[in-house]
N, CA and C atoms as a LAMMPS dump frame, in Angstrom:
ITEM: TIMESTEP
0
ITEM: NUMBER OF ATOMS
636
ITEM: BOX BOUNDS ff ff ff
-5.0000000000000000e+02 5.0000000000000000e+02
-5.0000000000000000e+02 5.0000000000000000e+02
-5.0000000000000000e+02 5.0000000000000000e+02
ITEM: ATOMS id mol type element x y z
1 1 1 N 0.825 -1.204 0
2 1 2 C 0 0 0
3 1 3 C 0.864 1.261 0
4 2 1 N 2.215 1.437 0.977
5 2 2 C 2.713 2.418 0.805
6 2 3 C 3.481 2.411 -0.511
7 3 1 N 3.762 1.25 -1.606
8 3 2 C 4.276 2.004 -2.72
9 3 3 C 3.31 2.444 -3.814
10 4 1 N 1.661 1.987 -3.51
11 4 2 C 0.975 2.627 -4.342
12 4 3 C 0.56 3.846 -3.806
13 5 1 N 0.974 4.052 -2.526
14 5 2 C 0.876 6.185 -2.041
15 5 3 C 1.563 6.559 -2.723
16 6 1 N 3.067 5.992 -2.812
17 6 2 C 4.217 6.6 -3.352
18 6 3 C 3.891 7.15 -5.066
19 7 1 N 3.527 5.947 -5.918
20 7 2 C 3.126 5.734 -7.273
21 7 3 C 1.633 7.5 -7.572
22 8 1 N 0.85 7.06 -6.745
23 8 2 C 0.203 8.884 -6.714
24 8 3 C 0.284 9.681 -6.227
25 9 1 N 1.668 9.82 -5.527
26 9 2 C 2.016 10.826 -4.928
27 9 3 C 3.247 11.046 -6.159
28 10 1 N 3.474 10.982 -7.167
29 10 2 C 4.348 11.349 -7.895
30 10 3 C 5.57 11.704 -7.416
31 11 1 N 6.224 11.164 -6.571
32 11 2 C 7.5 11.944 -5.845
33 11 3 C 8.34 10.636 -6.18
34 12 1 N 9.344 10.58 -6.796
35 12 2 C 9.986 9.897 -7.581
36 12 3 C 11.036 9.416 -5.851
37 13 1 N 11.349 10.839 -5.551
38 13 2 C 12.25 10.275 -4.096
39 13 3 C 11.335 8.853 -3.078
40 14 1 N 10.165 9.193 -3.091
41 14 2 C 9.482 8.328 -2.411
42 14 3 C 9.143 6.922 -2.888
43 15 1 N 8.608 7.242 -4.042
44 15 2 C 8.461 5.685 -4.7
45 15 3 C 9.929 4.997 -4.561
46 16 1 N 10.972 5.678 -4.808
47 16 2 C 12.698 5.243 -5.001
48 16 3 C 12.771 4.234 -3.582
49 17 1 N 12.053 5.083 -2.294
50 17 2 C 11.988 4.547 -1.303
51 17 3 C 11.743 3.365 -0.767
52 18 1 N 10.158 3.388 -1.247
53 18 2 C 9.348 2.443 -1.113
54 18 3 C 9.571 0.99 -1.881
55 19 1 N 10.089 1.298 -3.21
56 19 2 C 10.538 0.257 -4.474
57 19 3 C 11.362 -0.453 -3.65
58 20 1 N 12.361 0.42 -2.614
59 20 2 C 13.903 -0.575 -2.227
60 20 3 C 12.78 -1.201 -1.045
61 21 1 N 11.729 -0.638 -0.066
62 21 2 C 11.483 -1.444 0.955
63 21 3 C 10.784 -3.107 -0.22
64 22 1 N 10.009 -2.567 -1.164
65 22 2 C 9.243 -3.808 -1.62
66 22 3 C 10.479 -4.968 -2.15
67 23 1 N 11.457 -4.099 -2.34
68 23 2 C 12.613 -5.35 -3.094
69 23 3 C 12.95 -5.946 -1.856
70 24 1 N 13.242 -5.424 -1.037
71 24 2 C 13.717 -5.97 0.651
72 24 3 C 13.093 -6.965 1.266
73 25 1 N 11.181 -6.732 1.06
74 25 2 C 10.8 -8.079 1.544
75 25 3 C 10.611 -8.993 0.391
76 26 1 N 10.96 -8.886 -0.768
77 26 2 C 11.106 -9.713 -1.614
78 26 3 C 11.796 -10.851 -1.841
79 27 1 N 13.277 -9.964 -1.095
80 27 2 C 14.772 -10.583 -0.97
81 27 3 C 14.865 -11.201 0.234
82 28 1 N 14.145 -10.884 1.534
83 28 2 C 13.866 -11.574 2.716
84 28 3 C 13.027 -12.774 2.342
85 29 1 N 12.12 -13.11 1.803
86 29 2 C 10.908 -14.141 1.39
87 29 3 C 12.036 -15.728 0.657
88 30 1 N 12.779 -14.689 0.03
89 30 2 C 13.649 -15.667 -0.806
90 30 3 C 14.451 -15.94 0.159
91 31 1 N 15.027 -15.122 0.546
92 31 2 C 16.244 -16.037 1.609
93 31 3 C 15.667 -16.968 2.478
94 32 1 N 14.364 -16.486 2.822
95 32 2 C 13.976 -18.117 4.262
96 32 3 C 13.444 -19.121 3.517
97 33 1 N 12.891 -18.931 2.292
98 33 2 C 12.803 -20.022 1.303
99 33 3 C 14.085 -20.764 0.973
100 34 1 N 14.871 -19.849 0.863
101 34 2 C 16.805 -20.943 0.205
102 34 3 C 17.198 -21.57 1.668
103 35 1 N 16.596 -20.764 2.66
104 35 2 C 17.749 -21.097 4.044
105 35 3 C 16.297 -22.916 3.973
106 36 1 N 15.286 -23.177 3.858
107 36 2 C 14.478 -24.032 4.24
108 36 3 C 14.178 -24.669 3.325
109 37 1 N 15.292 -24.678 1.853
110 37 2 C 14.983 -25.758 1.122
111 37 3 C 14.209 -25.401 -0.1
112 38 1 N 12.911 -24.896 0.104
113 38 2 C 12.189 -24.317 -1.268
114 38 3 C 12.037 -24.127 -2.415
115 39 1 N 13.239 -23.088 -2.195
116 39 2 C 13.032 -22.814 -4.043
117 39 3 C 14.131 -21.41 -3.982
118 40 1 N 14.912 -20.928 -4.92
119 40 2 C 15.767 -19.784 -4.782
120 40 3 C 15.962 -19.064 -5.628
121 41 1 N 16.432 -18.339 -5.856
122 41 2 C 16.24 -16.871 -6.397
123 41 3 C 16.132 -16.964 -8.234
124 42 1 N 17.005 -17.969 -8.532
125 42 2 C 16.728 -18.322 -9.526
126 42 3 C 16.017 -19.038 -10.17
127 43 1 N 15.165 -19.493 -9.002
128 43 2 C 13.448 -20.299 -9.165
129 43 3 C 12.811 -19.323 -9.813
130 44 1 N 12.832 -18.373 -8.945
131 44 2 C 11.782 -17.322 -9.432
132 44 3 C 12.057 -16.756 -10.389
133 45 1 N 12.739 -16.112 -11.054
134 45 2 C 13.368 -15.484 -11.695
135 45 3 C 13.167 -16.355 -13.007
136 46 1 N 13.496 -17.725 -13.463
137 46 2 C 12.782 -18.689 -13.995
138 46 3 C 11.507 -18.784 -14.154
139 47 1 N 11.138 -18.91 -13.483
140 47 2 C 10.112 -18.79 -13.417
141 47 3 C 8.645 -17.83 -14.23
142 48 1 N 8.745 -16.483 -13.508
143 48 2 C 8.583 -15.642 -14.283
144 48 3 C 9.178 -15.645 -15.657
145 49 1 N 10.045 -15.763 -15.912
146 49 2 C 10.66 -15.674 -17.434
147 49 3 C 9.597 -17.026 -18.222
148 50 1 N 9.724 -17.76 -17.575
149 50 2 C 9.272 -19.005 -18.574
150 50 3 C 7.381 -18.678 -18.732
151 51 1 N 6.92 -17.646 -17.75
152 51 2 C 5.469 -17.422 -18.015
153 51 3 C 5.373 -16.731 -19.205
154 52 1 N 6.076 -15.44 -19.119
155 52 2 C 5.753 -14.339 -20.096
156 52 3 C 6.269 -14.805 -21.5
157 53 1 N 7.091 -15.642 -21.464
158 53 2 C 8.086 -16.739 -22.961
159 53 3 C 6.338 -17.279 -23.667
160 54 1 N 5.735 -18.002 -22.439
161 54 2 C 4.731 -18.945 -22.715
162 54 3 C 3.507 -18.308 -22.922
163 55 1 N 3.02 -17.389 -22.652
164 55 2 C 1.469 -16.501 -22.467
165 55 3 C 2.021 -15.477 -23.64
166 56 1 N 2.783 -14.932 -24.411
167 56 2 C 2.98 -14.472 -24.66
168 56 3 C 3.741 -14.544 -26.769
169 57 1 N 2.759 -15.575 -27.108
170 57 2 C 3.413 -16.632 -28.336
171 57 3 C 3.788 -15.645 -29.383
172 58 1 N 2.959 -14.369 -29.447
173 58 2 C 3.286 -13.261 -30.773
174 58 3 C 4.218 -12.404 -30.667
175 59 1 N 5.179 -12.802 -29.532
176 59 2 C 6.469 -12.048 -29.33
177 59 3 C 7.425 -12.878 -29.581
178 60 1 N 7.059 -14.409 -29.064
179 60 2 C 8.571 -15.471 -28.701
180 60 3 C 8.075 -16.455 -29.677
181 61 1 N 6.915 -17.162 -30.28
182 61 2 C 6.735 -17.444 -30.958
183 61 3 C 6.426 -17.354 -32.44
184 62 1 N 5.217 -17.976 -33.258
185 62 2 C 4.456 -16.876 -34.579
186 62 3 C 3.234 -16.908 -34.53
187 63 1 N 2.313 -17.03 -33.167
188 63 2 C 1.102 -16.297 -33.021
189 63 3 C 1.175 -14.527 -33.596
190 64 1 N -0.059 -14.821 -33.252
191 64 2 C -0.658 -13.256 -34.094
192 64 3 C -1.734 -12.832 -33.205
193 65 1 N -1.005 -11.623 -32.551
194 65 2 C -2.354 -10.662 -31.612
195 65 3 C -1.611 -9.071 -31.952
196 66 1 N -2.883 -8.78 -32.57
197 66 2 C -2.066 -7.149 -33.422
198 66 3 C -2.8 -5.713 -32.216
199 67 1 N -3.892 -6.457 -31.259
200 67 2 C -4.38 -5.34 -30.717
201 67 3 C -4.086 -5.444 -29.425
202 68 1 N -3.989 -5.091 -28.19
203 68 2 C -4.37 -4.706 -26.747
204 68 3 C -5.058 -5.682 -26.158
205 69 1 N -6.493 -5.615 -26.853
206 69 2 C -7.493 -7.191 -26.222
207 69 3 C -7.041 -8.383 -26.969
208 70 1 N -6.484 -8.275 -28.018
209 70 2 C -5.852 -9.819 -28.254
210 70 3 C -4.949 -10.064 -28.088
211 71 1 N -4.187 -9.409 -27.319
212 71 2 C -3.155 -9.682 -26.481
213 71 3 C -3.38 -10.472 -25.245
214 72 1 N -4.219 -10.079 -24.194
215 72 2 C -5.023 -9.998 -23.362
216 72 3 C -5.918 -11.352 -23.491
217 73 1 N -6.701 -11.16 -24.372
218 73 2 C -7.247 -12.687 -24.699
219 73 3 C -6.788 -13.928 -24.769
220 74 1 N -5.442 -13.522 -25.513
221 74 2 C -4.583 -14.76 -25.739
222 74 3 C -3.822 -15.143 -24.579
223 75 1 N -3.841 -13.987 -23.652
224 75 2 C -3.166 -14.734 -22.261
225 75 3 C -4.06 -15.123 -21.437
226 76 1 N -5.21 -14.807 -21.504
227 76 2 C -6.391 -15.279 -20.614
228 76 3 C -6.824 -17.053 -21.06
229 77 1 N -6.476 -17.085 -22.791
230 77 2 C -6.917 -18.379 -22.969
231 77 3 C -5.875 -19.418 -22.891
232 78 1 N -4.354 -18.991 -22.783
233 78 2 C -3.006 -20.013 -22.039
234 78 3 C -2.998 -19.753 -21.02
235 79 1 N -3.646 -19.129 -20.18
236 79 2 C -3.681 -19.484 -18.89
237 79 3 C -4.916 -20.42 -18.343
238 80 1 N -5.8 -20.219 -19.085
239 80 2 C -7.104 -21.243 -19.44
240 80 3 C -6.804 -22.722 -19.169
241 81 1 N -6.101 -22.546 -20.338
242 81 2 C -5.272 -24.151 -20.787
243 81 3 C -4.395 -24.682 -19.813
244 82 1 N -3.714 -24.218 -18.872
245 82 2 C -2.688 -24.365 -17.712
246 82 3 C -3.446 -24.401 -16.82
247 83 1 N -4.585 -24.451 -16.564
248 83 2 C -5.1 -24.651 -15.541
249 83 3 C -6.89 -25.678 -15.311
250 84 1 N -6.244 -26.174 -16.692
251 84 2 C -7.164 -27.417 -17.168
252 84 3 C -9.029 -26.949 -16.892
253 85 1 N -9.572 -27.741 -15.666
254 85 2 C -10.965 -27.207 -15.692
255 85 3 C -11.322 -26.472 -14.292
256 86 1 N -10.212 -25.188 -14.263
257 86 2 C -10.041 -24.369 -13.422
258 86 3 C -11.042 -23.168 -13.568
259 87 1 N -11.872 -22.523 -12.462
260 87 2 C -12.575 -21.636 -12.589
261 87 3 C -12.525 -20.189 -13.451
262 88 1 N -12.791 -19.497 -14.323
263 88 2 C -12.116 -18.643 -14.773
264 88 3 C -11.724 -17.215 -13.851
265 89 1 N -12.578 -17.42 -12.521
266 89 2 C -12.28 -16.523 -11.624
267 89 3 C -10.871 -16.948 -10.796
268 90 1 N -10.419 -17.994 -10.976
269 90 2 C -8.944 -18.951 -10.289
270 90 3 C -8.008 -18.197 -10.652
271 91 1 N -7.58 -18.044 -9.55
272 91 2 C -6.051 -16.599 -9.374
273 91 3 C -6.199 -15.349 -9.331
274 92 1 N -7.163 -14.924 -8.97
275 92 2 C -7.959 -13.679 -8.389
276 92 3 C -7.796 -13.771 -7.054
277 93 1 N -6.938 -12.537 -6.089
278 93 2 C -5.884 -12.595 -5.04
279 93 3 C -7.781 -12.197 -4.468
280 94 1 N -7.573 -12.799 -3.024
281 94 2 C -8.858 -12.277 -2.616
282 94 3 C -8.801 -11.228 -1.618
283 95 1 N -7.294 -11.117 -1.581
284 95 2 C -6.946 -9.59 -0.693
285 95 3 C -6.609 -8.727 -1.381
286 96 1 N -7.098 -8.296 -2.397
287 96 2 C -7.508 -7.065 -3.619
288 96 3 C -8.528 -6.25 -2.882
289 97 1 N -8.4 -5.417 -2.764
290 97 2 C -9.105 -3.72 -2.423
291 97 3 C -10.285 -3.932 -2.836
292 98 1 N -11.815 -4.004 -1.75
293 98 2 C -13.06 -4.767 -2.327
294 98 3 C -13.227 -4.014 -4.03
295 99 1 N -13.154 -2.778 -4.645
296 99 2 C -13.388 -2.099 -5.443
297 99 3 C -12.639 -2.954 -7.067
298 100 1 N -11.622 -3.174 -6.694
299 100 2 C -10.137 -3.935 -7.405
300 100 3 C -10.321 -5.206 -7.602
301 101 1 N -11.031 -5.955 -6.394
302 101 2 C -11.62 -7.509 -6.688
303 101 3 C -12.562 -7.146 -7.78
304 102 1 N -13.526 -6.579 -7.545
305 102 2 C -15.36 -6.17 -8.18
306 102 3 C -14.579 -6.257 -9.842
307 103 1 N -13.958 -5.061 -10.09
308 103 2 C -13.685 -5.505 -11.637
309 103 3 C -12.974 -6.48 -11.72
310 104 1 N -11.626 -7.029 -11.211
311 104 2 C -10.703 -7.976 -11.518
312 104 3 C -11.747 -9.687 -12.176
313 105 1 N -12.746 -9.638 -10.687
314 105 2 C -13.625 -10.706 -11.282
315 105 3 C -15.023 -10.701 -12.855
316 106 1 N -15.045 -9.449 -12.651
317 106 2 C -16.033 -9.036 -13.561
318 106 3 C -15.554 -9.057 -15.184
319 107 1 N -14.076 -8.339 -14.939
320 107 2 C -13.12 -8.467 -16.541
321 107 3 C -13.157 -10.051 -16.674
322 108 1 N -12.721 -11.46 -15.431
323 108 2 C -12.889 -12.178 -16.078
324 108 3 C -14.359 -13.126 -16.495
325 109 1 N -15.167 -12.608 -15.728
326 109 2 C -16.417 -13.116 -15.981
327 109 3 C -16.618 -12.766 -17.617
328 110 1 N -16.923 -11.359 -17.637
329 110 2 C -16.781 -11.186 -19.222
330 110 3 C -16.306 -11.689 -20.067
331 111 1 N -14.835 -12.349 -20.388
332 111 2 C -14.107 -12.657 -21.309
333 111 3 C -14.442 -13.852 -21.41
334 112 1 N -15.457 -14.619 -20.814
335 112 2 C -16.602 -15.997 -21.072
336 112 3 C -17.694 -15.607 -21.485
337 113 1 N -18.062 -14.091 -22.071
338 113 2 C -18.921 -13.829 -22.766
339 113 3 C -20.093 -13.329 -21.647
340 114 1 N -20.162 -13.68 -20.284
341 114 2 C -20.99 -12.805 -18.964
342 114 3 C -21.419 -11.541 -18.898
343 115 1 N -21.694 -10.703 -19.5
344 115 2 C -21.372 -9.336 -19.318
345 115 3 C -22.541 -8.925 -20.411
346 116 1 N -22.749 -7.602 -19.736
347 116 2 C -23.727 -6.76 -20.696
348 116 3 C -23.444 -6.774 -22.259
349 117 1 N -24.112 -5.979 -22.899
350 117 2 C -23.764 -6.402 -24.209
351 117 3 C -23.447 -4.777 -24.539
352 118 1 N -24.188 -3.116 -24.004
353 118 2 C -23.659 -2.247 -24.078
354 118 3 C -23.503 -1.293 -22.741
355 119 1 N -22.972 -0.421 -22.944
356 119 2 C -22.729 0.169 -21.5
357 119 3 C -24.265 0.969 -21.212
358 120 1 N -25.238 0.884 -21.981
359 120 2 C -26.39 1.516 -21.423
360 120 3 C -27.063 0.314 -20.761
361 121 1 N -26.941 -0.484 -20.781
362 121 2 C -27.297 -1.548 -19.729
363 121 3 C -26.849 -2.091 -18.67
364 122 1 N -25.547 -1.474 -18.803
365 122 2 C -24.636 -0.963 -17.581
366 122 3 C -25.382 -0.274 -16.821
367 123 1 N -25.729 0.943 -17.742
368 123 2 C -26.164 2.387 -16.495
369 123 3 C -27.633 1.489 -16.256
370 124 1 N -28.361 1.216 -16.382
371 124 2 C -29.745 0.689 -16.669
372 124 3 C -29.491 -0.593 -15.505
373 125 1 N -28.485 -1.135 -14.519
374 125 2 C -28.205 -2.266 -14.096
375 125 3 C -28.145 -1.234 -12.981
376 126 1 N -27.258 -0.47 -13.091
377 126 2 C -26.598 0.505 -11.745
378 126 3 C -28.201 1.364 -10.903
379 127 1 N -28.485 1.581 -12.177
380 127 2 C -29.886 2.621 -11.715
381 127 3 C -30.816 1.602 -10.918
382 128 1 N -31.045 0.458 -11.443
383 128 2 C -32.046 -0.681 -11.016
384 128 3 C -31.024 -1.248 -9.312
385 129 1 N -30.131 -1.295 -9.07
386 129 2 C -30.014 -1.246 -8.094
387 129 3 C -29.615 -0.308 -7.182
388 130 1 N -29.94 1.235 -7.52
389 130 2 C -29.898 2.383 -6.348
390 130 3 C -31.203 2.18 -6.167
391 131 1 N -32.349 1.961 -7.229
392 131 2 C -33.744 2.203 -6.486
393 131 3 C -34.349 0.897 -5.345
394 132 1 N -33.291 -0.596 -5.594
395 132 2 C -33.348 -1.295 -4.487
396 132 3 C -32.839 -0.61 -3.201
397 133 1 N -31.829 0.298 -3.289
398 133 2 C -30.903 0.312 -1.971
399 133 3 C -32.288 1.386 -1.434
400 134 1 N -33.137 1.896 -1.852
401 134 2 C -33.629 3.626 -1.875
402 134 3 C -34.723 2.874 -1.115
403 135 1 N -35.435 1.531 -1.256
404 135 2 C -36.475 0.651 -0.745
405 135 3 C -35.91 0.281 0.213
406 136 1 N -34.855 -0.159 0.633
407 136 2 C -33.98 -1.484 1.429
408 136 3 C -34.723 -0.647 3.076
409 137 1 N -34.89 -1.727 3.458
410 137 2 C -35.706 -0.98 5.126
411 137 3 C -34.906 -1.791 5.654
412 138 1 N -34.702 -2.451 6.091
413 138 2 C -33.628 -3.415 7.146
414 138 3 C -32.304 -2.933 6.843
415 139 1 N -31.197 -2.752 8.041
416 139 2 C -29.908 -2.716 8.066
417 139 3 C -29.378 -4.174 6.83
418 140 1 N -29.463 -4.826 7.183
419 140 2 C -29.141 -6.121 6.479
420 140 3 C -29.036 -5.965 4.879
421 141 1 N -30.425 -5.795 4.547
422 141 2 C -30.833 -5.624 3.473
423 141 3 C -30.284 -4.587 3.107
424 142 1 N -29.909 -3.645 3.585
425 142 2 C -29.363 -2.131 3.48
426 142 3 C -28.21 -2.548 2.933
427 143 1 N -27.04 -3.112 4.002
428 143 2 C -25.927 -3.604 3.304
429 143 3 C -25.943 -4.368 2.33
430 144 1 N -26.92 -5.385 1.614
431 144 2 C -26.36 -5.978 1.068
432 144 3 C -26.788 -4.905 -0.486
433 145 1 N -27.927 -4.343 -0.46
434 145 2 C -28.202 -3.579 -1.492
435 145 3 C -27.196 -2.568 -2.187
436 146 1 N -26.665 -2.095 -0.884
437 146 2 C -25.544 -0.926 -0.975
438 146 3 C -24.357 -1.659 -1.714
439 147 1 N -23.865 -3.075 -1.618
440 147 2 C -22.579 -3.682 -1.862
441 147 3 C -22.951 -4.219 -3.337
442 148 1 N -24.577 -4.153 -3.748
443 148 2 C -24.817 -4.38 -5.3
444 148 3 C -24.558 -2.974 -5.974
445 149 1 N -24.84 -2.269 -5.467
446 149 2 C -24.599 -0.476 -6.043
447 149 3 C -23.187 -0.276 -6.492
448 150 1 N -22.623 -0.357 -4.91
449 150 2 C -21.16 -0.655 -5.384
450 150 3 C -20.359 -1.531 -6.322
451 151 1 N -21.134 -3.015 -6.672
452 151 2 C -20.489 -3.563 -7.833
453 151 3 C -21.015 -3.779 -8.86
454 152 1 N -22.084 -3.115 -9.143
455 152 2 C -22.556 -2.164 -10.682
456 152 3 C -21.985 -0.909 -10.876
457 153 1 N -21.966 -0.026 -10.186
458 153 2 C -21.22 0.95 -9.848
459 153 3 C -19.46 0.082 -10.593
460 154 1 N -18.997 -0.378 -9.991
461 154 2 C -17.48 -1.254 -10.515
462 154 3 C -17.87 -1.542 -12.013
463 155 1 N -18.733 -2.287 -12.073
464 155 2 C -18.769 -2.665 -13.456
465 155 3 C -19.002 -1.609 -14.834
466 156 1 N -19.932 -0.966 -13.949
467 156 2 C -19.861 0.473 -15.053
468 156 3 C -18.573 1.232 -15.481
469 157 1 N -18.079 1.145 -14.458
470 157 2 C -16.731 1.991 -14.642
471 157 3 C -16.045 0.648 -15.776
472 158 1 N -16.04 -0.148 -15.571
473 158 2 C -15.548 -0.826 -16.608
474 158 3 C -15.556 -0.54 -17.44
475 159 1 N -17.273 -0.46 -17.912
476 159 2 C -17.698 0.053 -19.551
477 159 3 C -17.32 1.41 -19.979
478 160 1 N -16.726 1.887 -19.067
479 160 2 C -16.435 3.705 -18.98
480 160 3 C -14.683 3.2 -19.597
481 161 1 N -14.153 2.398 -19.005
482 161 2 C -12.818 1.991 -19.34
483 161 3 C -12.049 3.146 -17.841
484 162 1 N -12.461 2.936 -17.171
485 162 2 C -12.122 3.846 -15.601
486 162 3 C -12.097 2.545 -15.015
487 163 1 N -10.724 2.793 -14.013
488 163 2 C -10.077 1.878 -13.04
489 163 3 C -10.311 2.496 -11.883
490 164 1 N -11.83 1.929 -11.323
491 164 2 C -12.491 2.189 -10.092
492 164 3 C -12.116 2.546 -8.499
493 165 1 N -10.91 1.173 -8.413
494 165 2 C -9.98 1.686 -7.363
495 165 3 C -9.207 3.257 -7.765
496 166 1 N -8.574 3.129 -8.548
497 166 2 C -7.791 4.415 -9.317
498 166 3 C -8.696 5.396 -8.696
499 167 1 N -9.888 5.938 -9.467
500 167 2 C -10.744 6.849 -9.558
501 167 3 C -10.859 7.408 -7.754
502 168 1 N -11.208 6.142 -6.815
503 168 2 C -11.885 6.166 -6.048
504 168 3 C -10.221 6.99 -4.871
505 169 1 N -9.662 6.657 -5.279
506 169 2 C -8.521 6.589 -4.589
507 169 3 C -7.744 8.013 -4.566
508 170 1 N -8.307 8.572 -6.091
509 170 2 C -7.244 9.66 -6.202
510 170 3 C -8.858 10.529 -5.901
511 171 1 N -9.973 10.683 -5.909
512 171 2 C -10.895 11.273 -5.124
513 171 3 C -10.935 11.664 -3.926
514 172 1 N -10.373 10.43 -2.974
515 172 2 C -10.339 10.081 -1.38
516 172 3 C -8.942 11.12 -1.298
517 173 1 N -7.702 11.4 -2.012
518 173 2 C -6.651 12.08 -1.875
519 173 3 C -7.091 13.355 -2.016
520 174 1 N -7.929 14.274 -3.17
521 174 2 C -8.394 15.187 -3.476
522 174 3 C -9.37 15.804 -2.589
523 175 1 N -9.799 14.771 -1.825
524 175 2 C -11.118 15.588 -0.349
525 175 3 C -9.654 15.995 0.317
526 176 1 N -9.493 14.445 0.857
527 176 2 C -7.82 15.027 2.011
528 176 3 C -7.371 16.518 1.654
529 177 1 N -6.829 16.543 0.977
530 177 2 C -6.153 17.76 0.718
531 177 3 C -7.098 19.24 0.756
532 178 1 N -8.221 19.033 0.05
533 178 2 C -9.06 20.251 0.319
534 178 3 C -10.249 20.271 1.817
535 179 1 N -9.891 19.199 2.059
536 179 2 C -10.658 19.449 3.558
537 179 3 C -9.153 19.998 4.656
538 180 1 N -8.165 19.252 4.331
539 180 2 C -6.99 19.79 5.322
540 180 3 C -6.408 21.311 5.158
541 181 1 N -7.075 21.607 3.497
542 181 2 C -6.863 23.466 3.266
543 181 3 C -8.148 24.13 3.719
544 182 1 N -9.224 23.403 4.105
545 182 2 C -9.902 23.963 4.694
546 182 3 C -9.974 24.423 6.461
547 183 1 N -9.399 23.162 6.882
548 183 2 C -8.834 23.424 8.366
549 183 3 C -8.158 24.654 8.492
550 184 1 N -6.739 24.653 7.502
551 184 2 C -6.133 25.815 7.341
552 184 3 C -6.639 27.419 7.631
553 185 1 N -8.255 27.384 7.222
554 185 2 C -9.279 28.866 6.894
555 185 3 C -9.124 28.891 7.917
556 186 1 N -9.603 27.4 8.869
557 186 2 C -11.025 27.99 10.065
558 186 3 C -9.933 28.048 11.254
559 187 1 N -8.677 27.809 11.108
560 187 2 C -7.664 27.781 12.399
561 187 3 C -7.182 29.185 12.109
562 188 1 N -6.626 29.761 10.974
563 188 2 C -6.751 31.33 10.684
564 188 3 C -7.051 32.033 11.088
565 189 1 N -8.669 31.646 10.896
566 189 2 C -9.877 32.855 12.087
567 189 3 C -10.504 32.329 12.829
568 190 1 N -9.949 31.748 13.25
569 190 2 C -10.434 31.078 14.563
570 190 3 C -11.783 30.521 14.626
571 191 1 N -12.183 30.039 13.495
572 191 2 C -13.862 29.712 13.137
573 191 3 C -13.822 28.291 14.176
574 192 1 N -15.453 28.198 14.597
575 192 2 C -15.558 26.985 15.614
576 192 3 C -16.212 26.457 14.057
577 193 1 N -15.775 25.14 13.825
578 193 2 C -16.41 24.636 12.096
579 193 3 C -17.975 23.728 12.438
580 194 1 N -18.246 23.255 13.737
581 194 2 C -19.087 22.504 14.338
582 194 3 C -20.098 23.594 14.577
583 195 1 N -19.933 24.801 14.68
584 195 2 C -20.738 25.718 14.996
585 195 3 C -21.733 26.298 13.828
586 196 1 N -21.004 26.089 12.658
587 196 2 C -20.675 26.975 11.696
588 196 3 C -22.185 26.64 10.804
589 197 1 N -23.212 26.393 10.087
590 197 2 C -24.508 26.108 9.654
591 197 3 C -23.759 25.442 8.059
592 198 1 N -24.859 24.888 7.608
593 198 2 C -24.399 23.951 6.24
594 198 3 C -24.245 25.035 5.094
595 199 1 N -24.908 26.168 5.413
596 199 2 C -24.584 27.308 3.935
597 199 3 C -23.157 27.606 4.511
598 200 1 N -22.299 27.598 5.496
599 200 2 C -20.991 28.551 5.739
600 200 3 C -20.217 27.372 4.628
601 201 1 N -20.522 25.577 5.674
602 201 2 C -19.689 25.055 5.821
603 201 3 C -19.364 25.226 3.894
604 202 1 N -20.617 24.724 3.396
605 202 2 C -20.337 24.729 1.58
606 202 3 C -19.613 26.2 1.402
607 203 1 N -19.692 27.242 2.043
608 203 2 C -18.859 28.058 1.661
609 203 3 C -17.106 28.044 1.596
610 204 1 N -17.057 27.554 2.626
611 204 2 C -15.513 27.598 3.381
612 204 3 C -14.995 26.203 2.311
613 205 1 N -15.939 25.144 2.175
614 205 2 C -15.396 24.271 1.393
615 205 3 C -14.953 24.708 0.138
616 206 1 N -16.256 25.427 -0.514
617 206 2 C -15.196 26.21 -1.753
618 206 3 C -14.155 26.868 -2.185
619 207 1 N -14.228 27.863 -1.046
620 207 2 C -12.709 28.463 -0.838
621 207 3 C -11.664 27.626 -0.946
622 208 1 N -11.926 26.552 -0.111
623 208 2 C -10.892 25.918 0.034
624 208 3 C -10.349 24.894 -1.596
625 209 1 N -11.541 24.716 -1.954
626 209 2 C -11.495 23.968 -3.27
627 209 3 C -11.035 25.147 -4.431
628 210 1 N -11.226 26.485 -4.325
629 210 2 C -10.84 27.823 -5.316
630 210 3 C -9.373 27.674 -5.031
631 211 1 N -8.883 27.281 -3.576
632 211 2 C -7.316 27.279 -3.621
633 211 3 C -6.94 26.714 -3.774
634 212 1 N -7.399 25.501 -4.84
635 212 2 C -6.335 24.432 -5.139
636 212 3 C -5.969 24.681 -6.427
């Protein structure tokens, strides 16, 4: 997590940082693996090499994928094949960022043909479940309505070609920053902000959003 702060925080010193901590437990993982027998540095390293050699036939071989998605396709369907009558959701980390799972599984649901057919049935999927969440009377029901919003909501962004975590992430950075330049106003003049009525607060928020 801290080298994807680093990665949108654009600070090249920091990511530099963070890159050497991720190589560090990389290089720790491997060493108690060599010290216990396992597998060693040149396992991996092998390893990886022999995937991207193999998923990859229109570079190392004389397959033919001239676009982006048939690139993509063609590694989705050798990895297909390597994993005989394996789920197509199989190897989907399930400690992915709930937002990051929602498409990760949804891109591969799709590429078995699952999936809307245009993105107005996208929006038309998303809309049909805010007016469940807008009914939902039970807590229960509440959550679970809300967690369909959210992964129509994911899937739309798909059809948008928007990387949901991305979006959601550099949003959550963009309040931070203009709510913490807003602190800035009200410590200035000494404003009590709890005091303050909902026409100030939208005021002071703008300001604060005019100074960015």
């Amino acid at each position: 997590m801290e080298t994807l702060d680093a990665l949108d925080g654009e600070d090249p010193g920091k990511l530099r940082e963070e890159l050497g901590d991720l190589l560090f437990e990389v290089l720790l993982q491997v060493q108690l693996a060599e010290e216990s027998g396992a597998f060693r540095m040149s396992d991996v390293i092998y390893d990886i090499a022999s995937k991207l050699v193999r998923r990859h036939p229109h570079v190392f071989a004389e397959a033919v994928a001239e676009t982006p998605e048939a690139v993509v396709a063609q590694w989705d369907e050798l990895k297909q094949r390597e994993r005989s009558n394996a789920s197509a959701l199989a190897g989907v980390p399930g400690t992915l960022a709930a937002l990051a799972y929602a498409q990760a599984i949804q891109r591969r649901a799709g590429r078995t043909g699952f999936e809307w057919e245009s993105v107005d049935q996208a929006w038309d999927a998303m809309r049909e479940e805010l007016g469940e969440l807008e009914s939902a009377i039970s807590p229960g029901s509440q959550a679970d309505e809300l967690g369909d919003v959210l992964f129509a909501l994911a899937n739309l962004a798909r059809y948008l070609h928007v990387d949901a975590e991305d979006a959601l992430r550099r949003t959550c950075l963009r309040f931070a920053r203009r709510f913490q330049r807003m602190e800035e106003i009200v410590r200035a003049r000494g404003i009590d902000i709890k005091a303050v009525g909902m026409l100030g607060k939208r005021a002071l928020w703008q300001e604060a959003k005019d100074a960015q």
